[in-house]
TORFI-271512 format. One line per 5 residues: their letters; for each residue x, y, z of C-alpha. Coordinates in steps of 0.2 Angstrom, whole numbers. Layout:
<pts>
a = X Y Z; ...
</pts>
This chain:
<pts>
xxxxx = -341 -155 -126; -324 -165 -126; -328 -183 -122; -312 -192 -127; -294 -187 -128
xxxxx = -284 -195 -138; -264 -188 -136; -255 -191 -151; -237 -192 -144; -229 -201 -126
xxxxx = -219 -198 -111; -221 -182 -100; -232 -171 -111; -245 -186 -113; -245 -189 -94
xxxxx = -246 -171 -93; -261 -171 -104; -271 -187 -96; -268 -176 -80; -278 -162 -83
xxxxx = -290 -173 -94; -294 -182 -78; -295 -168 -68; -310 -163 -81; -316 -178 -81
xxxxx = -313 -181 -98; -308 -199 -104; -290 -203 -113; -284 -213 -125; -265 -216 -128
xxxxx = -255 -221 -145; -239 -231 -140; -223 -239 -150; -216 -256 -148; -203 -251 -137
xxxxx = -216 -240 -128; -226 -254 -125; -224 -251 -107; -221 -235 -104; -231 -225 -89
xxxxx = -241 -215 -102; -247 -232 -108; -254 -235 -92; -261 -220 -86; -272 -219 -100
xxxxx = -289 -226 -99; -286 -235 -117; -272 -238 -129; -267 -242 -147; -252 -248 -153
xxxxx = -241 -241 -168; -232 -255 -176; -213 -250 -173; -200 -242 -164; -191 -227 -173
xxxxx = -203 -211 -173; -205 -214 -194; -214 -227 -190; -226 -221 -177; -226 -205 -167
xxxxx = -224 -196 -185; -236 -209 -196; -254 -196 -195; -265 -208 -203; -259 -222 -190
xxxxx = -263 -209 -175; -279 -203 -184; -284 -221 -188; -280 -224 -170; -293 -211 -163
xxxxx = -308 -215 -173; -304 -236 -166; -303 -230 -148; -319 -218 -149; -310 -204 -146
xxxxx = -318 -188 -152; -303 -175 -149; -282 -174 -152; -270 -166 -142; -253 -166 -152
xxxxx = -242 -163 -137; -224 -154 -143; -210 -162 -158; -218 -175 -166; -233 -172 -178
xxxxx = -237 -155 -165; -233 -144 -181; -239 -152 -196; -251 -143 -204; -257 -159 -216
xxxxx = -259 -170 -198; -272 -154 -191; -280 -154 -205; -283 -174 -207; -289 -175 -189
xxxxx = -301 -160 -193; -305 -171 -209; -309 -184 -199; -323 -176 -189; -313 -174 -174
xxxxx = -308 -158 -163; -290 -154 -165; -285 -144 -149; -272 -133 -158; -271 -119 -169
xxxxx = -279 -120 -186; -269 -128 -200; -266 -109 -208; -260 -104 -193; -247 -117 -192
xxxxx = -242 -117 -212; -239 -97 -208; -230 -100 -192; -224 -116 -191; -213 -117 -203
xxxxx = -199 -102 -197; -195 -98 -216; -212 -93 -218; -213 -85 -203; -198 -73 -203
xxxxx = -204 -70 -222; -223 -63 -214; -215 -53 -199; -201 -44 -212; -187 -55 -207
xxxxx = -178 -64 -219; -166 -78 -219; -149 -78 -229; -147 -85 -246; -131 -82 -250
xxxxx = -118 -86 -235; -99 -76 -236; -87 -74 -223; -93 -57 -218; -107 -67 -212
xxxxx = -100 -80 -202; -103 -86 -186; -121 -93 -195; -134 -102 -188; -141 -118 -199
xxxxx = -158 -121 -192; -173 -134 -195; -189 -124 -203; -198 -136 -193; -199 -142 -175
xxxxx = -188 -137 -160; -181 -141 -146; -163 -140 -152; -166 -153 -166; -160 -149 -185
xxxxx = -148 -135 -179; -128 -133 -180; -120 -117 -178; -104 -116 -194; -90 -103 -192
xxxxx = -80 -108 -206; -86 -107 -224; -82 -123 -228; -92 -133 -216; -107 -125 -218
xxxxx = -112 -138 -233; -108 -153 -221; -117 -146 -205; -132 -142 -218; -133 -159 -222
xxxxx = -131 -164 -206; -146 -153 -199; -157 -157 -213; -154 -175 -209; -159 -173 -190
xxxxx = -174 -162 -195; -181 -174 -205; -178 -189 -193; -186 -182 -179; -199 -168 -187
xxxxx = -202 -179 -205; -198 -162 -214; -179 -158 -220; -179 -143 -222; -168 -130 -216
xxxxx = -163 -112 -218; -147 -102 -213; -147 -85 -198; -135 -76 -191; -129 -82 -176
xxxxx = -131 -72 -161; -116 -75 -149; -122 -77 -130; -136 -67 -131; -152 -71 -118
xxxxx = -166 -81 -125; -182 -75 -121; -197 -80 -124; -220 -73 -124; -233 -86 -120
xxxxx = -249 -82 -130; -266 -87 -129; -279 -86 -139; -298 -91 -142; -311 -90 -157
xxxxx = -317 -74 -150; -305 -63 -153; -295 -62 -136; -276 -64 -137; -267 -68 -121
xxxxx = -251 -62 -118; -244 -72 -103; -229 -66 -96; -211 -69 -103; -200 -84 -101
xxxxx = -181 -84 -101; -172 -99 -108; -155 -93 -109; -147 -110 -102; -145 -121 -116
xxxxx = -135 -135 -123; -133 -141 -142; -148 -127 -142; -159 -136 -130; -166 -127 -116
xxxxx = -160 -136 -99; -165 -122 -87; -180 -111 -89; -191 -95 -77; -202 -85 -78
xxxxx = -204 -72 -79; -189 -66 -89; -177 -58 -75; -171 -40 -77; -178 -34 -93
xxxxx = -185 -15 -94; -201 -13 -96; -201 -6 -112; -194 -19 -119; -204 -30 -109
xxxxx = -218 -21 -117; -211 -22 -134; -212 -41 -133; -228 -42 -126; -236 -32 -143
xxxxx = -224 -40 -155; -229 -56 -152; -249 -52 -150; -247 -45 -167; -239 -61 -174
xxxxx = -254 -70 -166; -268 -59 -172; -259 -59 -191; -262 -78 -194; -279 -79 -185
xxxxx = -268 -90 -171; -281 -100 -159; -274 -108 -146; -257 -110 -135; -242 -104 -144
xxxxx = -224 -96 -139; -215 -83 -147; -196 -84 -146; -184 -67 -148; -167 -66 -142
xxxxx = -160 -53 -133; -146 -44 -135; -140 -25 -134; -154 -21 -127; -164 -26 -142
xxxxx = -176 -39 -145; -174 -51 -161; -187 -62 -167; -185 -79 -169; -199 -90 -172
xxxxx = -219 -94 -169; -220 -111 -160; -236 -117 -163; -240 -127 -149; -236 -131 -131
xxxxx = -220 -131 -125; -208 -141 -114; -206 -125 -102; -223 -120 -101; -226 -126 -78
xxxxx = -216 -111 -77; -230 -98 -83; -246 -111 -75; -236 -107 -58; -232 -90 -59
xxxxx = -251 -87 -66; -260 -101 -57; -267 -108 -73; -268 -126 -82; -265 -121 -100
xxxxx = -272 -137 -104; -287 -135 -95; -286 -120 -105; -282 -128 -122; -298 -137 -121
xxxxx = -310 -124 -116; -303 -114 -131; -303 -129 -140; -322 -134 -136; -327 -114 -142
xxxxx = -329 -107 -124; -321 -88 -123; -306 -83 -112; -311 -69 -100; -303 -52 -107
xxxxx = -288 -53 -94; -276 -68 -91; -273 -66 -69; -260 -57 -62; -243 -67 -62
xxxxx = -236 -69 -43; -217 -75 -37; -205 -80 -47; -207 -101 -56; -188 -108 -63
xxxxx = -188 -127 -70; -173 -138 -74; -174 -152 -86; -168 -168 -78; -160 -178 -93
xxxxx = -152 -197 -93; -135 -190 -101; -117 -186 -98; -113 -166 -99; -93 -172 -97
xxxxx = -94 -184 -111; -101 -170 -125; -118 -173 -117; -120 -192 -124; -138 -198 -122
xxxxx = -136 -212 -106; -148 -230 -109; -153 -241 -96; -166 -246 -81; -170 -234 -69
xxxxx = -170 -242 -52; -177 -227 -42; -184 -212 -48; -191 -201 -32; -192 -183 -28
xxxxx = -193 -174 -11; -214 -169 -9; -215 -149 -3; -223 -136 -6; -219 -126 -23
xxxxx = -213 -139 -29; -216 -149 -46; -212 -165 -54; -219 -166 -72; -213 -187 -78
xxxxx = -216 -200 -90; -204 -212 -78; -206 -221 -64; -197 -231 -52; -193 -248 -62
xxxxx = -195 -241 -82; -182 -240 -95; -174 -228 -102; -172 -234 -121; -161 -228 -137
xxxxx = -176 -221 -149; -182 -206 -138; -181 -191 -131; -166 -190 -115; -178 -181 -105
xxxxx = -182 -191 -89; -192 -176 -80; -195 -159 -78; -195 -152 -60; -201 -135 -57
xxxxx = -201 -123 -42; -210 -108 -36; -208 -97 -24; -211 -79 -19; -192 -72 -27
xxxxx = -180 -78 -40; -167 -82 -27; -180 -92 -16; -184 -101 -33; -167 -106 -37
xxxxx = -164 -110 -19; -176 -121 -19; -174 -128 -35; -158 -134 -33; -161 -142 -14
xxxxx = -177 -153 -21; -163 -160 -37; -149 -162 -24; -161 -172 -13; -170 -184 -26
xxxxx = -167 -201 -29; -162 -206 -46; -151 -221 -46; -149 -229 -65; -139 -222 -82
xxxxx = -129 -207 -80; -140 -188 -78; -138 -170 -79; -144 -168 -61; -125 -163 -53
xxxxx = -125 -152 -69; -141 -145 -66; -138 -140 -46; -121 -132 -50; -131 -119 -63
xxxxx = -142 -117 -52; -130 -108 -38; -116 -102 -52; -114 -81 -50; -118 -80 -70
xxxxx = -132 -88 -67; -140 -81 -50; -136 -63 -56; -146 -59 -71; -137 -46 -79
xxxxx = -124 -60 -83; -136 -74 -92; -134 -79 -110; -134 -91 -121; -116 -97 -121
xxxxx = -116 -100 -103; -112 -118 -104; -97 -115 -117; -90 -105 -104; -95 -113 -89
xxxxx = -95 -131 -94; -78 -138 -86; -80 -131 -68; -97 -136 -69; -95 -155 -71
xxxxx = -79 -155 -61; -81 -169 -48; -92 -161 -33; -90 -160 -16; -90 -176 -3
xxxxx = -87 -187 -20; -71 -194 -13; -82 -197 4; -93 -206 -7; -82 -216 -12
xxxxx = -77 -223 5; -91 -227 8; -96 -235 -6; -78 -247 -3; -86 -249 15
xxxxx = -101 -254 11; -94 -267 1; -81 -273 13; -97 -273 27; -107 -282 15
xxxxx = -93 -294 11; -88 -296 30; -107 -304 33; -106 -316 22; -89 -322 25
xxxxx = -88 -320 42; -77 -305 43; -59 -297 38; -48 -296 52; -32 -305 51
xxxxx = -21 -308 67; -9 -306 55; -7 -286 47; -8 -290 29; -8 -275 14
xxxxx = -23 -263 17; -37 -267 6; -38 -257 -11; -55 -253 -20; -54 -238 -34
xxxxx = -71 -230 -40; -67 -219 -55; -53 -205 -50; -54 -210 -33; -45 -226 -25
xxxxx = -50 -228 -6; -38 -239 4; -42 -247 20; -39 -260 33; -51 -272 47
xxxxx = -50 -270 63; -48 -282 77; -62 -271 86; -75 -275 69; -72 -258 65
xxxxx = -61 -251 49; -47 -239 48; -47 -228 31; -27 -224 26; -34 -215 9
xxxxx = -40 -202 7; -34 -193 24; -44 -188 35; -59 -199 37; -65 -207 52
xxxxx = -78 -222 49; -90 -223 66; -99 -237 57; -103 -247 43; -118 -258 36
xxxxx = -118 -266 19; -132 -251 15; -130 -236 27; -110 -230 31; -108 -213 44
xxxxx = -91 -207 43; -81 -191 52; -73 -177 41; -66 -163 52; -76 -167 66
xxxxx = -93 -168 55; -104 -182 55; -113 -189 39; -123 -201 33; -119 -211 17
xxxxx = -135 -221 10; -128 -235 0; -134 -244 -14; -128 -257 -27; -131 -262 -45
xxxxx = -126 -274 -57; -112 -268 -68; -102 -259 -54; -111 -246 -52; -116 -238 -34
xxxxx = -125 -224 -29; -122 -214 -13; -132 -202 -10; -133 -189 -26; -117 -197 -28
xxxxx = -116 -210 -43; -99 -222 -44; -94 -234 -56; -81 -244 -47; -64 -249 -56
xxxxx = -61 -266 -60; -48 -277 -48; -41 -286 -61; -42 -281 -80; -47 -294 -93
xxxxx = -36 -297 -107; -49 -300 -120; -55 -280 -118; -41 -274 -125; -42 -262 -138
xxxxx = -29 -258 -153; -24 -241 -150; -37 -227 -161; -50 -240 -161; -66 -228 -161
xxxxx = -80 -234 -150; -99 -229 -150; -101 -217 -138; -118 -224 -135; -132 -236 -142
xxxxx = -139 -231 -157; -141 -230 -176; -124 -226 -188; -134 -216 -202; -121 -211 -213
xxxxx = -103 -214 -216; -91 -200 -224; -92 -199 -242; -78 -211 -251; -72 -216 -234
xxxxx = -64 -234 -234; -50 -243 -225; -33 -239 -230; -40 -220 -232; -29 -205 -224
xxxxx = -38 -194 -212; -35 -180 -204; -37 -177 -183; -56 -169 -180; -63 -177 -199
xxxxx = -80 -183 -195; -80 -199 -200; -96 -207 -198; -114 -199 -189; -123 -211 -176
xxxxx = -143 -204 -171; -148 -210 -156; -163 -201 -146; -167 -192 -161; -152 -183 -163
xxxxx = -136 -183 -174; -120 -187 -164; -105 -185 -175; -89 -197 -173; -74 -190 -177
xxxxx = -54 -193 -180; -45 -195 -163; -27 -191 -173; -20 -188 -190; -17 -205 -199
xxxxx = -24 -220 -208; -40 -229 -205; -34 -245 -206; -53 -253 -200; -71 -248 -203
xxxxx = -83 -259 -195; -97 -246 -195; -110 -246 -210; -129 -238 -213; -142 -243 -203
xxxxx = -132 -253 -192; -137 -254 -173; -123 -251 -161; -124 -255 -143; -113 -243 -133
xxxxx = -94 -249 -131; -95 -257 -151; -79 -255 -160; -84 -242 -176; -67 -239 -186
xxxxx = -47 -240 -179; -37 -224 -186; -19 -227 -185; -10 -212 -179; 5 -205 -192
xxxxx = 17 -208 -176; 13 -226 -175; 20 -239 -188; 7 -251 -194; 9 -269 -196
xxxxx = 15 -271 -213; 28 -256 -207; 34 -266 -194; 35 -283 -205; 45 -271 -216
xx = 55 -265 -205; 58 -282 -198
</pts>
């Protein structure tokens, strides 16, 4: 029996982890970073060790540091989690080595699986060797890992070097392996997805399907289960493809094979050998704990020869601190208020709380919120009304992105899901949402009532120019009254009934609605599911910029810089010019225009913070200095 736990990875899946290990009565021991040193999975667990560092190389991916760390806390067991070491074959095996339970699949497993190279090779699939231009669009892809890491799709020959590079570099930050392999690529087709289950005695689970056709940057954002609107034959195909994968390495354990789908044909992509992110949808739908689960099998106990019946219909969205607008740039900062409306069917799986931080070396990923329900169209429905009514005030989310997917037509109607739904989709989707220009009112409101208390109002007897307060796009103009009251002369249209520094209720065509209001440092306000950054009154001389200056999109790493590129260099609009990793993924910097770097302020291993001046490129059309001394 299972004394001890120790999970050797952070965040959600090790507060997922200690859950169940509670429930069990099991105790847990946690393994934490520097800059996790007060993270809620650190304090959940019943014990912890600490990994000197901060980046993933030097702790989440260092085995004989996590396997040291077990043997010091008394632990007698390892749950890997998902990314990290979940894959490595040579981590499972020291941890066995060590005389403790690894609650995985067996290191021959994962060496057959684990790496897709390997994989494809044993179920008859084989990766290109030799890329043409027949061949293109192609898919560079990390043998190792997941979750949309090491991976960058090339349609033109010549950048397929580059974006290999580029992948192997991300694979190997983030996974500690940098190897990568090249596949077609599959426009827009539906990612679907087997959970498997097997124990020591034979018995190989096949748990329903999954689809994960909503993806960005090939990282699942929405997930269900089961798949919708798949025949059963096929449905049946995929069920004994993927037990056959399992039984052909001896597999033991929780593992995920991944196909995609398209003309009506199923094509395999890869074993995961481990947990995944998406796997609440399949617990719901079954009413399992595959956890509970792993460590039954795990502890040598059989499965029953059946997995249950699956009921309803289970979808998840994964709630991330980034901008979709801004090519999906990770978001840093506190988080002031992290709460989700309590109801039945309804899931929060976190590794935040109210008052954490959301820092530059992890995982984006602030939650995972799951609902279930007897339909698909309950699900959704139900789904998007718990995001809509959480309250997540602090850096920038998805969650706007994520309630928009959830009701869009090519969404709700399965025959129209695939893969490429964000790249057609993604502009409407992040187009400002409704009631934003009300939000911003009464953000300009609450202000002006919060201002009016302490200053004893801001009625004139005489009229002066209406007050002006600007909140992104939107600029609200408005006037006191003599009655206490305030008139709002833009946008048209609005009515205020009242105003408090945190609570505004204003009429739009004879509606009545409530604004909660609530101010941070830095400008920023939330109202409602509403976030506003309010425009500066006055702008302040020493922020201005040269024109082309490049700026870092966010905080993070700069981890290479363009071969042979120095000041004075010629570049061409769309170049990359430098790579920043922050999060564990690659972000590319590129040429604005056409024209002459005149200034490179970025160089390896230096830390950016978000705003930080990287490189000016002088546009061809613009003379630089010395031209215009020239021409002088």
């Amino acid at each position: 029996m299972i004394s001890t736990v120790l999970v050797a990875n952070r965040g959600e899946i090790a507060c997922r982890v200690f859950r169940t290990c509670r429930d069990l009565g099991i105790a847990t021991v946690a393994v934490y970073s520097d800059a996790d040193a007060g993270a809620l999975h650190v304090r959940e667990a019943d014990a912890a060790v600490r990994l000197p560092g901060a980046t993933p190389a030097e702790t989440y991916l260092r085995g004989d540091l996590i396997v040291a760390a077990a043997l010091a806390a008394g632990a007698d067991a390892v749950h890997p989690g998902y990314g990290f070491l979940s894959e490595n074959a040579d981590f499972a095996r020291a941890v066995t080595e060590a005389g403790l339970v690894w609650i995985g699949p067996p290191p021959t497993a994962i060496e057959a699986m684990a790496s897709k190279t390997r994989a494809k090779e044993l179920l008859g699939v084989a990766p290109l060797t030799e890329v043409t231009e027949a061949d293109l669009p192609v898919l560079v892809k990390a043998a190792a890992g997941g979750g949309g890491r090491g991976m960058r799709v090339v349609r033109e020959l010549g950048d397929l070097d580059a974006e290999s590079k580029a992948a192997s570099a991300e694979a190997l930050s983030a996974f500690g392996d940098g190897e990568v392999f090249v596949e077609p690529y599959v426009e827009d087709g539906r990612h679907v997805e087997v959970q498997v289950l097997a124990d020591t005695h034979g018995t190989v689970w096949t748990l329903g399907t999954r689809d994960c056709s909503l993806q960005r940057r090939h990282q699942k954002v929405i997930e269900e289960a089961p798949a919708p609107g798949l025949p059963d034959a096929l449905v049946e195909d995929l069920y004994a493809r993927s037990a056959v994968a399992a039984k052909a390495v001896g597999y033991v354990g929780a593992g995920t094979v991944e196909f995609l789908v398209a003309d009506g044909r199923a094509h395999f992509l890869e074993m995961n050998t481990r947990l995944q992110v998406e796997h609440p949808v399949t617990e719901e739908v079954h009413g399992l704990d595959l956890v509970a689960l792993q460590l039954s099998v795990a502890e040598g106990r059989p499965l029953p020869p059946e997995p249950p019946a699956p009921l309803g219909h289970a979808v998840e969205a994964r709630l991330y601190a980034e901008d979709p607008a801004g090519g999906w740039t990770p978001q840093t900062g506190p988080l002031h208020a992290v709460e989700f409306p309590a109801g039945p069917g309804v899931r929060v799986d976190t590794g935040y709380v109210s008052g954490d931080t959301v820092g530059v070396h992890y995982d984006a990923m602030l939650a995972k919120v799951v609902a279930h329900a007897p339909t698909r169209a309950e699900a959704l429905r139900k789904l998007a009304h718990a995001l809509e009514r959480a309250r997540i005030h602090g850096p920038a989310t998805n969650r706007d992105l994520l309630v928009a997917s959830l009701r869009h037509a090519d969404f709700t109607d399965p025959e129209r899901l695939g893969t490429g739904f964000y790249d057609r989709h993604l502009d409407a989707l992040t187009a400002p949402r409704a009631g934003a220009a009300q939000a911003a009112v009464a953000a300009a409101l609450a202000e002006a009532a919060g201002n009016a208390g302490r200053f004893g109002g801001g009625w004139r007897n005489v009229r002066s120019q209406d007050e002006v307060r600007a909140y992104g796009e939107y600029e609200v103009r408005y006037r006191p009254l003599r009655t206490g009251g305030y008139e709002v002369t833009a946008p048209e249209g609005v009515t205020v009934v009242s105003a408090a520094p945190d609570l505004v209720r204003l009429e739009v065509g004879g509606v009545v609605r409530d604004f909660d209001v609530t101010r941070y440092p830095g400008g920023v306000v939330h109202v409602g599911p509403h976030r506003l950054t309010a425009r500066p009154r006055f702008t302040d001389p020493t922020e201005s910029r040269a024109p082309g200056s490049l700026l870092a999109p966010m905080p993070g790493t700069v981890v290479r810089i363009a071969e042979g590129l120095a000041a004075g260099a010629r570049v061409e609009a769309g170049q990359p010019l430098l790579w920043l990793e922050a999060m564990k993924m690659e972000h590319r910097v590129v040429a604005p225009a056409s024209g002459t770097l005149t200034a490179l302020h970025a160089a390896p291993g230096r830390q950016v913070e978000v705003g930080a001046l990287l490189a000016v490129v002088q546009p061809a059309d613009v003379p630089t200095e010395a031209q215009e001394d020239q021409s002088a």
